[in-house]
C-alpha positions, 0 to 999 in steps of 0.5 A: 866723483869720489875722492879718498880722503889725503893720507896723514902722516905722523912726523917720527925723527927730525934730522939735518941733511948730511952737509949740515956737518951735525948728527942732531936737529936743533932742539927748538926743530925737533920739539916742535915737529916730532910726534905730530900728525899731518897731511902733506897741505897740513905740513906745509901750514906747519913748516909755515907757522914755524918760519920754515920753508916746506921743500920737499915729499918723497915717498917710495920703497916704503919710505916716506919723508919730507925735507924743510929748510929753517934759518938757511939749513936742511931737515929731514922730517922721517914720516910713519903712514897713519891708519887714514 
């Protein structure tokens, strides 16, 4: 049976969770995760290999983002669909 292959994502904006009390990721968060393309299996790998706890996908409304816990805080990773 055919499967289609995994949707990739290109991470476009880090950002704290609201509770974070800041406007800004850290930079060591940001250079590491912005820019970078990746399926849902493969953010997981990244958040891993960076020390971060990979918690959640939402998608819907034309908004897809991923949430990611690094040292006890909270991130959004905002996600722009690619063409796969």
């Amino acid at each position: 049976m055919y499967e289609p292959p995994e949707r990739t994502y290109r991470i476009v904006d880090v950002r704290p969770w609201a509770a974070e009390g800041t406007d800004s990721a850290p930079e060591a968060v940001r250079t590491f995760f912005e820019h970078k393309e990746a399926t849902l299996d493969d953010m997981r790998a990244l958040a891993e290999s960076f020390g971060a706890e990979f918690e959640s996908m939402v998608q819907g409304g034309g908004r897809y983002q991923a949430s990611i816990r690094w040292r006890g805080h909270h991130y959004d990773l905002d996600l722009e669909p690619t063409g796969q």
